[in-house]
N, C-alpha and C positions, 0 to 999 in steps of 0.2 A: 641478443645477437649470438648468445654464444650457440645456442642451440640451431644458426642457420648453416645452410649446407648448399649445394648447386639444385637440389630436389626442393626444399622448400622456399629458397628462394623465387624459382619459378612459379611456385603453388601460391605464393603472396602475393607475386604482380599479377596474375593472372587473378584474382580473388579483387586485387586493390581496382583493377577495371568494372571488373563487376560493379564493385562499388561507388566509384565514380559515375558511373550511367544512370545509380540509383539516388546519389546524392544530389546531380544535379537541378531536378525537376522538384526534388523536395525544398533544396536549398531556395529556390525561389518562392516555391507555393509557400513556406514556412516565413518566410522572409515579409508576406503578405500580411502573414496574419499577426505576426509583431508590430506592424503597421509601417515597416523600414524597405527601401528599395530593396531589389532581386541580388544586388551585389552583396550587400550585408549579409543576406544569409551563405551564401557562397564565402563568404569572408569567414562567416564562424564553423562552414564543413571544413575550411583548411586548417587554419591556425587553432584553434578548439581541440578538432580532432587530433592533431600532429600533439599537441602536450598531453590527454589524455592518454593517451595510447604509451604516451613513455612514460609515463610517471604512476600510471593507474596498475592495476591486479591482473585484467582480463588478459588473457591472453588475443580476445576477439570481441570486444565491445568495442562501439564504434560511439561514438560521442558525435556531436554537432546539434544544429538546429535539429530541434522536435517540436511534436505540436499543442501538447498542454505545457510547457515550458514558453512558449511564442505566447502563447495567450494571455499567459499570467503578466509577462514581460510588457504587453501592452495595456494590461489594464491597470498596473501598477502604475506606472510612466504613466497613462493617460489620465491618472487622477490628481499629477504633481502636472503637468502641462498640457494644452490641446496635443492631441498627434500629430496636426499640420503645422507646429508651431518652428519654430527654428531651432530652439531649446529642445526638440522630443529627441534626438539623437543624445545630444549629451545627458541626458539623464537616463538613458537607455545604459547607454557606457558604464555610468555611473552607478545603477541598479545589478550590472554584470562584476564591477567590480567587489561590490561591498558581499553580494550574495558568495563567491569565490572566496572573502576572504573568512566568511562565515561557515561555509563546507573545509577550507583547512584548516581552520583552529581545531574543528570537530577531527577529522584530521589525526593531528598532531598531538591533540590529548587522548586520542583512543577508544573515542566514541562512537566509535562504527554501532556499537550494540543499541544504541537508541534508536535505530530504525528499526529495532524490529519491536518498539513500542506501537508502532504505525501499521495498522494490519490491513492484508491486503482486500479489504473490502471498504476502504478509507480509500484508496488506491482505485478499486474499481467503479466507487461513485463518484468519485471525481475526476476520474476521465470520461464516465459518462457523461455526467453534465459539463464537461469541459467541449465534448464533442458537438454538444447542441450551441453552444455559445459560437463555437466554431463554424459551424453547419450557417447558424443564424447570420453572421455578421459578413456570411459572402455571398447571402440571398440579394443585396441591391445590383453585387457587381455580374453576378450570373443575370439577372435579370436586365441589366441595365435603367436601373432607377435611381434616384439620389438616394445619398447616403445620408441616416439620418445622424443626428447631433451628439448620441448620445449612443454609446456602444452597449448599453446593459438589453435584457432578453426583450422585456417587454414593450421597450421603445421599438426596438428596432424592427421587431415582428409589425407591430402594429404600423409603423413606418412604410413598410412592404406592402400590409396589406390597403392603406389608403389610399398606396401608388401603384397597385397591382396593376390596374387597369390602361396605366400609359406606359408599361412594361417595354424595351426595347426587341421586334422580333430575331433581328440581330444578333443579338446577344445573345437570346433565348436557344437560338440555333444553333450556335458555337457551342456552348454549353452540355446541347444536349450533344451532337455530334460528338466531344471530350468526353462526357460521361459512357457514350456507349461503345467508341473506339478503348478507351481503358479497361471497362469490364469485358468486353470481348477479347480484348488480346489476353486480361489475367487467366478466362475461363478454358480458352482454346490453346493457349501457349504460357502456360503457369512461369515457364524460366523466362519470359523475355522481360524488358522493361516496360510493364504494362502504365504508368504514368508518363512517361516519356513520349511512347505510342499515342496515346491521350493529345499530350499537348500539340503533338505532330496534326494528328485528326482537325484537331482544333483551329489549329493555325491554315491550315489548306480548307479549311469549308469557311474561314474569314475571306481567305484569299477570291474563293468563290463567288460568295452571296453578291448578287445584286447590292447596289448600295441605295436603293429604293427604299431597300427592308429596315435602315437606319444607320449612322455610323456607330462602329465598332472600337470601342480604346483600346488602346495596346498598353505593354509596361512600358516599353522604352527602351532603349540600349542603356548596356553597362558601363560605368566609368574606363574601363579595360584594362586597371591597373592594378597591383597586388595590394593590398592594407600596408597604409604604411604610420609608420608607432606615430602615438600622441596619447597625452598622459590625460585621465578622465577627469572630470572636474566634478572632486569629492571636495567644496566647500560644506560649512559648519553647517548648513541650513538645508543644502542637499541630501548629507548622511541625515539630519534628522529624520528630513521629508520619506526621506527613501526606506532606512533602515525595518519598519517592520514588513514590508514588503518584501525584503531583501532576503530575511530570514525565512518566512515560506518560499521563495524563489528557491532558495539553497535547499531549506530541506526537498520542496517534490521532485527536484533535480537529484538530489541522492538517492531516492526511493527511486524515481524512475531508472536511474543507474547501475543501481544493484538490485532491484530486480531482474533486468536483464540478463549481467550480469551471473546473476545464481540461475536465471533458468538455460541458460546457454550452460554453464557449467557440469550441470546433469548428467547430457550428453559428450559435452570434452570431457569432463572426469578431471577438471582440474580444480583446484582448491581454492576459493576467492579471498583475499585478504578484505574484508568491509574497510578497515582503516589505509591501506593504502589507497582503496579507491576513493574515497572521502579525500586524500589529498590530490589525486591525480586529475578528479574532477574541480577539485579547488585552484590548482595551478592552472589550467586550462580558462578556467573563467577569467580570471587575476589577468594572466597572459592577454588573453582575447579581448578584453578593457582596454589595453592600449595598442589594440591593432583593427579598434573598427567593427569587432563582432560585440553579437548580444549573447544572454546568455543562453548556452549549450548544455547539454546534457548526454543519455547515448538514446539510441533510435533502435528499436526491437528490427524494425524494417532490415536498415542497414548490416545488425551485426547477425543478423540469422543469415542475412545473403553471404553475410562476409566469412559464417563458418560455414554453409551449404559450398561454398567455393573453393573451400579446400584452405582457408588461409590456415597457417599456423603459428606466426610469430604478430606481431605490432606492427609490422614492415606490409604488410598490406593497407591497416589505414593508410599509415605513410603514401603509399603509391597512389594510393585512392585522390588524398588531398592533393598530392603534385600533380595529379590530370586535371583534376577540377581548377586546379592555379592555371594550366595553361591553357584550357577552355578561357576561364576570364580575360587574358592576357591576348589569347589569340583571334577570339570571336567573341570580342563584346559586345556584338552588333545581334547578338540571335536573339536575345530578349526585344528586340526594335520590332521583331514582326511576330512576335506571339503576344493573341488578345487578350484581355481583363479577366473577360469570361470563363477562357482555357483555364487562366489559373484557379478562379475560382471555383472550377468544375472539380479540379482536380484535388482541393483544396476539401471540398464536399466530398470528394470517396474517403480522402485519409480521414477527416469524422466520422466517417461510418467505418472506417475499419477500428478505431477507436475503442467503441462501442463492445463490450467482451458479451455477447449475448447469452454465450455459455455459461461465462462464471455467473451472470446474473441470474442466471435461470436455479443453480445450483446454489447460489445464497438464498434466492427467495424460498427453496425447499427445505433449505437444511435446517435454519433455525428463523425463531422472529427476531431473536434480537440481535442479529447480524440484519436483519432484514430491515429491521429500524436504523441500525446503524449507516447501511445503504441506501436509504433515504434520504436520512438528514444529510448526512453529508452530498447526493444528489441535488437535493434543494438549495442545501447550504452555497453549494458551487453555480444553480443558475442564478441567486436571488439574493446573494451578498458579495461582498468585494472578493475578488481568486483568492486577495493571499489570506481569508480569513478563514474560507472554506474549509481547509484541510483541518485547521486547528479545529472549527467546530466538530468535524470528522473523529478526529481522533480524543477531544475531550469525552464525544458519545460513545464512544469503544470503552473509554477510561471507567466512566461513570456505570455501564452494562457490566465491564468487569470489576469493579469495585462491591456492584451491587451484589451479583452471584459470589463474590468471597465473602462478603458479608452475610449470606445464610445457608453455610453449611448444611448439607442433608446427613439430619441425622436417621435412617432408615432402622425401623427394627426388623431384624433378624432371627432368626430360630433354626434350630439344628435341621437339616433333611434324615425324617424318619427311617427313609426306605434307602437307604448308601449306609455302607459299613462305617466309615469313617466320619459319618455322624457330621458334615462342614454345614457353618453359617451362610445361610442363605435369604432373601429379602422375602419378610414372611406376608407380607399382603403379597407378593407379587408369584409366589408360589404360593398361595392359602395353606399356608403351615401355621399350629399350634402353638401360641406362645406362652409363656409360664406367668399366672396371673402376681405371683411376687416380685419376678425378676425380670425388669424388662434391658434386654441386649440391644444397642444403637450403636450400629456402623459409623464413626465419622468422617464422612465424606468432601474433605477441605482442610484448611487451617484455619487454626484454634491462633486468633492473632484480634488487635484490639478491635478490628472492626466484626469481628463475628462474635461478639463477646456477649451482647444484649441477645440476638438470637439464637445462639446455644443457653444461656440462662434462662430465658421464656422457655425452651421444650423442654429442658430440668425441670423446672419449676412446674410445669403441665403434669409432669409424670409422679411429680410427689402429690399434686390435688387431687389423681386420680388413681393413689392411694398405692402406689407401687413403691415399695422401701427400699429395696436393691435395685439401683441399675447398671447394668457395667458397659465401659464403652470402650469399643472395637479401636483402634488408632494405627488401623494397619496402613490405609490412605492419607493418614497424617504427615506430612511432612515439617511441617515447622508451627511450635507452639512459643509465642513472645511473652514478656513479662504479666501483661493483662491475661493472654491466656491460661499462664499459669497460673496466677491469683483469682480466675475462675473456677479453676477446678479445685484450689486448695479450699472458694468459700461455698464451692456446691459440697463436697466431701463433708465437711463440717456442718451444713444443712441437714444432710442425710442422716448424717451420726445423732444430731437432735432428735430426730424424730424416729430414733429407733434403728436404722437403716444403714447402709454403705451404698457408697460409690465406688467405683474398682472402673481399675484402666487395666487394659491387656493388647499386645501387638504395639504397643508404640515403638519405637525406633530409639536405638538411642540419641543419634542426634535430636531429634523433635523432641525430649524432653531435658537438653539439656539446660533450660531456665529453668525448669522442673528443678531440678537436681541442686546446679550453683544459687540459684535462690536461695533456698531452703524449704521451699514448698513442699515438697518431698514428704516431711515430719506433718506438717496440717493433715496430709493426704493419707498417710500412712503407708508408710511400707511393705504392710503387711497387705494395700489395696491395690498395689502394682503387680500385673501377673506378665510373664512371655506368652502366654497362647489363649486360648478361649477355654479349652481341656483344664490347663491347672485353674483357672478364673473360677469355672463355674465348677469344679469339686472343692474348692475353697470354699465358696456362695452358698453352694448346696445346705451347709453345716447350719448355715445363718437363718435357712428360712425356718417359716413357723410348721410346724410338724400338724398341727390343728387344720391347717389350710391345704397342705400337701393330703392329708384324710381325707377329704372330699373334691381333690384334684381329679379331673380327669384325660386331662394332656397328659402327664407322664411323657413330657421332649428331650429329659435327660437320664442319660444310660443310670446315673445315681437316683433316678426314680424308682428303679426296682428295688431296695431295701429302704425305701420309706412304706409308711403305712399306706393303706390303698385306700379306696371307695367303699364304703359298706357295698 
């Protein structure tokens, strides 16, 4: 607040309407898909958003109901009770509570930097498959067919497809009318509230149709009151039930958070604290438990509108949430004539905006094992429980980068003949000449316990195929662990047996320094540690056999000229 002024102020409330226009129709459509009245999600754009906003980093992330956060919320919950049960609200609460108090410990000890163990193609398959799961489970209510028993992919399709046939034309109409008033007004009028527009369409072609064509459900009206406190009911049996669900709830609610978050910040140029956000989205959830919301996260939607608006302080959600309070308060009757359909229509666009088709296209090119990684985790999110999905997600990320540290490339190398300065360059990939006694290997990685077995295989390759010197590059080195160093102390002394050295050159001093306080250093010898590749190989030179250099015919180093030549 200190930085607000008569100019920014205006630029907030003006920004916090925007926002309101844009929360409202979400807050319902989102509210659906947690499986909870249109009120609850309007409950958690207020109270959600209002503690966010003051306790968080952004200066412009906007917290509340989202829609892979809704989803998980309802699959979690609907595995500890029915969703039509009476019980499905309180363990909703109860699921909002423990996840909140799981994002501020993280929080409060400083953890912000474990998110970015979680890469953002973990992130973008599973808002893909989160979109289909979304897409899928509002297929009855746009059509108007019963809903089947069971919320997972493949009941529910096949549910559809059984009952296609007695489909409601009703519904179907609404439906499509929502879907093509909202894409029409995004396409033609990018700034207006193109879901909003939507539901409007929706609700006037209900009001229309003949009732020939079948009836039409509505949601209903609003209770029209503001959330009022009551303490969630975290018994012994509920945190059991709940708790591991709670934990992926909190973690995709932080990632989706601070994602935002950093990509908004780009553009502001402001500096994201990760660990205050981890509390401020912690406090918000915590809060929002005892006020009747589920849990919240922030909404790319909301806060891009919210910095496209000029907001510049908190005080815009602020205003956001106080319209959306008196909307509740003042017309709790507007949800009584908008149909099923509309919402589910509109419910169907935010799945497909979901959907990153770009970045998918750009994972599937860049690499495979990003590509695998986007898969599983895809699959993992239609075809096992939400909150398991991510963790499989991200174990595959783990296990892909575990694997590539585990086999360093070691590349050989040979000087470029034709440059004065004579640099190391990757000799298959320039068909460069390599010296048949001394073969040069870039190591490309850390020399740490898991790469230890696979740097010892291409040593060990290089000594059967009778090369006695080899020296390795450690310019790409950055960190060498105890294992690694008792590698290269018992390759050096391999070497030495069999007539030969080992020699290291470009390492860093930090990256050796187990080398060093070990004692490994002496195994190795002092005399095999060089600064450059120059002093390395006019060291080396001295060592090879003078017999073998006699009928050499690379001649790769400048010290080939006073060796004997080729008859």
């Amino acid at each position: 607040m200190r930085r607000a002024d008569r100019s920014s102020l205006r630029a907030d409330a003006l920004a916090g309407l925007t926002g309101a226009i844009l929360a409202l129709p979400q807050g319902v459509a989102y509210a659906a898909i947690a499986g909870l009245p249109p009120e609850y999600g309007l409950y958690t754009a207020i109270v959600t958003a209002i503690v966010a906003a003051l306790f968080g980093s952004s200066r412009h992330l906007v917290s509340g109901p989202a829609a892979p956060i809704s989803i998980v919320v309802a699959s979690v919950a609907a595995s500890a009770v029915p969703a039509d049960s009476a019980a499905y609200l309180s363990y909703v609460l109860a699921l909002t509570c423990l996840a909140g108090v799981f994002q501020l410990v993280l929080g409060l000890a400083r953890l912000g930097v474990l998110v970015n163990f979680i890469s953002h193609t973990v992130v973008v398959g599973f808002t893909a498959g989160a979109a289909f799961l979304i897409a899928a489970s509002q297929l009855p209510s746009l059509l108007g067919t019963p809903h089947p028993d069971s919320a997972a992919l493949i009941p529910t399709l096949m549910a559809v497809a059984r009952d296609a046939g007695d489909f409601n034309p009703a519904c179907a109409a609404v439906g499509g009318v929502t879907l093509l008033c909202a894409v029409l007004v995004r396409r033609l009028r990018p700034h207006w509230p193109a879901l909003l527009a939507g539901m409007a369409g929706g609700a006037a072609a209900a009001a229309v149709l003949p009732a020939s064509l079948g009836a039409i459900p509505m949601v209903g009206a609003m209770g029209g009151t503001l959330p009022t406190p009551s303490v969630p009911p975290l018994s012994l049996e509920t945190v059991r039930t709940l708790t591991p669900g709670a934990l992926a709830l909190g973690l995709i609610g932080l990632i989706e958070a601070l994602a935002i978050a950093r990509a908004i910040s780009l553009r502001s140029g402001q500096r994201i604290d990760a660990n205050q956000e981890f509390i401020g989205q912690g406090l918000s959830n915590i809060a929002g438990s005892f006020f009747s919301c589920y849990a919240g996260s922030g909404s790319f939607t909301r806060s891009a509108a919210n910095y496209e608006a000029g907001a510049r302080t908190p005080l815009a959600t602020i205003v956001a949430a106080a319209v959306v309070a008196l909307v509740l308060v003042a017309a709790p009757g507007a949800t009584a004539y908008l149909p099923t359909p509309a919402v589910a229509a509109v419910v169907l666009l935010i799945a497909w905006n979901l959907v990153e088709i770009g970045q998918i296209r750009q994972i599937l090119r860049a690499d495979r094992g990003e590509t695998a990684v986007l898969l599983v985790t895809f699959l993992a999110t239609l075809f096992l429980a939400l909150e398991f999905a991510v963790y499989v997600g991200v174990l595959t990320s783990l296990v892909l980068f575990l694997a590539r540290a585990a086999t360093p490339r070691l590349v050989p190398v040979a000087p470029v003949p034709t440059r004065a300065e004579r640099p190391l360059r990757n000799a298959a990939r320039r068909g460069l000449d390599e010296c048949p006694q001394m073969r040069i290997l870039r190591v490309d990685g850390a020399l740490f316990f898991g790469a230890v077995e696979h740097t010892a295989r291409v040593l060990a390759g290089e000594r059967a195929a009778g090369r006695r010197h080899v020296m390795l590059v450690g310019s790409a080195v950055n960190f060498v662990d105890v294992a690694g160093a008792e590698l290269l102390a018992g390759e050096a002394e391999a070497f030495r047996r069999e007539g030969g050295s080992l020699a290291l050159c470009s390492f860093k001093d930090p990256a050796l320094s187990a080398v060093t306080r070990g004692g490994y250093l002496e195994r190795i010898g002092e005399e095999n540690v060089f600064r450059s590749p120059d002093d390395a190989i006019a060291a080396l030179f001295d060592r090879l056999d003078p017999e073998i250099c006699r009928h050499c015919r690379a001649r790769i180093f400048t010290e080939c000229a006073r060796a004997p030549g080729p008859e």
